[in-house]
C-alpha positions as CSV (number, residue, x, y, z in Angstrom):
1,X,-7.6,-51.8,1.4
2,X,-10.0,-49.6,-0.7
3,X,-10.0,-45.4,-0.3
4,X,-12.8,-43.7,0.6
5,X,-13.2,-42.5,-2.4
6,X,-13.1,-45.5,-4.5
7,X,-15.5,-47.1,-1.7
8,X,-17.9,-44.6,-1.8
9,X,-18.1,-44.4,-5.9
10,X,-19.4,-48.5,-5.3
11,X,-23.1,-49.3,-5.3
12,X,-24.0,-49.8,-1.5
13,X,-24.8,-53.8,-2.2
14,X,-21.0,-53.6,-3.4
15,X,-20.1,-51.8,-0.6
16,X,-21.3,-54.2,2.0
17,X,-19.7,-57.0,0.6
18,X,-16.3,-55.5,0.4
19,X,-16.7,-54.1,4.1
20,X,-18.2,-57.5,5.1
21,X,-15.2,-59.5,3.9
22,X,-12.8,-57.5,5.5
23,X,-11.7,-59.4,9.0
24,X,-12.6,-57.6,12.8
25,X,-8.7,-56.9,12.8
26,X,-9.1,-55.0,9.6
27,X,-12.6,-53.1,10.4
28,X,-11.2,-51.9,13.6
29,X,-7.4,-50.6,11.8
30,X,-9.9,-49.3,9.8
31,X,-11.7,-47.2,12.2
32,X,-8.4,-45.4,12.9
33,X,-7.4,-45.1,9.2
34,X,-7.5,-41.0,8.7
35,X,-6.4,-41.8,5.1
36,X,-9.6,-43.7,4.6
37,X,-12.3,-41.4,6.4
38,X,-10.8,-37.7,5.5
39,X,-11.9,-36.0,2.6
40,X,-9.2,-34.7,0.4
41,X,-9.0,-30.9,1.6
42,X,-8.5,-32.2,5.0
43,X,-5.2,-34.1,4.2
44,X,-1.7,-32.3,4.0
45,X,-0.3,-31.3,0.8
46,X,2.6,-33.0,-0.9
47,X,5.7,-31.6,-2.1
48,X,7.9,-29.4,0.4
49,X,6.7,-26.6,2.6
50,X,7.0,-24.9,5.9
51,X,3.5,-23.9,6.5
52,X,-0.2,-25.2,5.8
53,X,-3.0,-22.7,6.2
54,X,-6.5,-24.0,6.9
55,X,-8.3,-21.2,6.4
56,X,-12.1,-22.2,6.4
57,X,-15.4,-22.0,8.1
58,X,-17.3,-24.1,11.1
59,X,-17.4,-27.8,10.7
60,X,-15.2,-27.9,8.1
61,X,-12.8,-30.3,10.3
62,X,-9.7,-27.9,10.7
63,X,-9.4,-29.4,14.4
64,X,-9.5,-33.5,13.0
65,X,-7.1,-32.3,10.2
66,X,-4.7,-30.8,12.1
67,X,-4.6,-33.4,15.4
68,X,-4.1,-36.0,12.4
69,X,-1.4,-34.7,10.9
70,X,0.7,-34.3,14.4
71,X,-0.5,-37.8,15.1
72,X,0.9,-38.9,11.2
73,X,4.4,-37.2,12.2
74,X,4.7,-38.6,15.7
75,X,4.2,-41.9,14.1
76,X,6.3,-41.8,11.4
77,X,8.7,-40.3,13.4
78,X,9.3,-36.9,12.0
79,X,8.2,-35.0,14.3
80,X,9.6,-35.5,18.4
81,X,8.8,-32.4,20.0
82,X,5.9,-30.4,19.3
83,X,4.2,-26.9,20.1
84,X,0.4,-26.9,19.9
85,X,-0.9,-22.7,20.1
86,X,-3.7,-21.7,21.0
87,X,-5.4,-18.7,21.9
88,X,-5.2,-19.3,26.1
89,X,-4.1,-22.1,27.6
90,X,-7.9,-23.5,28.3
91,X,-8.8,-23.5,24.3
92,X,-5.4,-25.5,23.6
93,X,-6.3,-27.8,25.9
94,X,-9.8,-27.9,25.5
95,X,-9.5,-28.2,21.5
96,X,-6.7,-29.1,20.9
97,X,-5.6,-31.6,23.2
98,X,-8.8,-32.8,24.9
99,X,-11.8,-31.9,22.3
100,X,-13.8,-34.3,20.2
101,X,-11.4,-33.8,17.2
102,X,-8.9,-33.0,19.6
103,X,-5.4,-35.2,19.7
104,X,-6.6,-37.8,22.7
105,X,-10.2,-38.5,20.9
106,X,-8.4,-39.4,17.2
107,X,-6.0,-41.5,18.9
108,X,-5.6,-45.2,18.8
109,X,-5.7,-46.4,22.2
110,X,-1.5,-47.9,21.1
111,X,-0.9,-44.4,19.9
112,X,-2.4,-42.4,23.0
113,X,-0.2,-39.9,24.7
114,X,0.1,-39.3,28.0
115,X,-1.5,-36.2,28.9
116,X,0.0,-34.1,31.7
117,X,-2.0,-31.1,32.1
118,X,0.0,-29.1,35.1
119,X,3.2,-29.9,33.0
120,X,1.3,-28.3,29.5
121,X,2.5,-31.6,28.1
122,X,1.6,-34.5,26.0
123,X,4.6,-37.2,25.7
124,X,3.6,-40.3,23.1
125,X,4.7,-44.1,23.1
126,X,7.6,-43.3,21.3
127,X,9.0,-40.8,23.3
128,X,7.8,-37.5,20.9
129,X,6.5,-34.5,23.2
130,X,3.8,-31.6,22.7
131,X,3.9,-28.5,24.7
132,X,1.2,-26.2,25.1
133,X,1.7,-22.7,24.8
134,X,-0.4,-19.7,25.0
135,X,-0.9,-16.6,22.9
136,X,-1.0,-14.2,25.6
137,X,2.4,-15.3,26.5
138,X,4.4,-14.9,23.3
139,X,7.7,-15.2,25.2
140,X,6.8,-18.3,26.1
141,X,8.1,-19.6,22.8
142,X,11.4,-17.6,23.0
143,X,14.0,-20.3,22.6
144,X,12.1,-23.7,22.8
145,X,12.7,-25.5,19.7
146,X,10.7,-27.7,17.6
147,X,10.2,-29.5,14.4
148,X,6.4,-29.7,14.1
149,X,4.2,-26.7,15.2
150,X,0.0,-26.8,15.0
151,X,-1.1,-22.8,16.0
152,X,-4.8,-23.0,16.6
153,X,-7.1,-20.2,15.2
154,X,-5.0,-17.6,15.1
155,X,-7.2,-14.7,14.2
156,X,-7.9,-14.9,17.6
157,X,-4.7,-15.0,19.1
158,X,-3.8,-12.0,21.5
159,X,-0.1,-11.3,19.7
160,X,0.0,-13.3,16.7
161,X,2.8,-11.2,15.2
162,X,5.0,-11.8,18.5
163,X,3.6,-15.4,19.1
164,X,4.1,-16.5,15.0
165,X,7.7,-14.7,14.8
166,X,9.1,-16.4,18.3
167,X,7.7,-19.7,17.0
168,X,9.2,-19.4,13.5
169,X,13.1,-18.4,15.3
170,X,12.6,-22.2,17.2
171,X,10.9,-24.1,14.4
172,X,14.4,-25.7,13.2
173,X,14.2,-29.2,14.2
174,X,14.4,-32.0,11.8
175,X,15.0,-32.7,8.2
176,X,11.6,-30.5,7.4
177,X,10.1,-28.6,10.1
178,X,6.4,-27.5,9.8
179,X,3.6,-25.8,10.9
């Protein structure tokens, strides 16, 4: 299919036709293509690196970016256990998890985790895991480990020194873990 970009540098009438030849199978992958709809500050850089800082104001998409690059690594397999920070437990789960650019709302309905919210946990399809943890409880992330980490606004957080170091000392799974 065609990028974004290269879509939306076509005259509209040009457009049309290209979406209008594409089959319902395609339009709807399409709807779920992140690659397709995300502008390019919102996708993860290349190369090798442990930590990605979206550092930017309101509306920017921070949230969407972030939910679509755990949902890229739990699909591609990188990534099977997960810890998603935020500042209390309700703004992980009401951003993070359950928010309108939150992991269940960007999620094909194939692709969907299951969402446990007494257990703090998400589980996917293929088995991958998310737990939710909580800034006020920084011990929390003594010892769990994990290969993919999204921390959620974390000027806000209550210990972000405690919380970030205790996350770092279990972010060792995988080829590459990342946050």
């Amino acid at each position: 299919l065609y990028s974004a970009v290269s879509l939306a540098s076509l005259p509209s009438k040009q457009r049309g036709k290209i979406l209008a030849s594409l089959s319902v199978q395609e339009l709807n992958a399409l709807l779920w293509d992140w690659l397709f709809w995300a502008r390019a500050n919102q996708l993860a850089p290349g190369g090798h690196w442990l930590i990605w800082l979206l550092m930017a104001g309101r509306g920017m998409g921070k949230t969407r970016a972030a939910a679509e690059f755990v949902r890229s690594e739990v699909r591609a397999g990188r990534a099977s256990r997960i810890h998603l920070i935020g500042k209390t437990p309700a703004d992980a789960r009401d951003v993070m998890v359950e928010g309108d650019s939150g992991i269940l709302a960007i999620s094909p309905p194939d692709e969907r985790p299951l969402y446990e919210p007494s257990k703090r946990r998400l589980t996917w399809p293929n088995g991958a895991r998310g737990v939710i943890f909580s800034s006020q409880e920084p011990d929390q992330l003594r010892g769990p480990q994990c290969g993919l980490a999204w921390g959620d606004e974390i000027r806000t957080w209550y210990y972000p020194q405690e919380c970030h170091d205790n996350l770092m000392l279990g972010l060792r799974l995988g080829e590459r873990p990342r946050a």
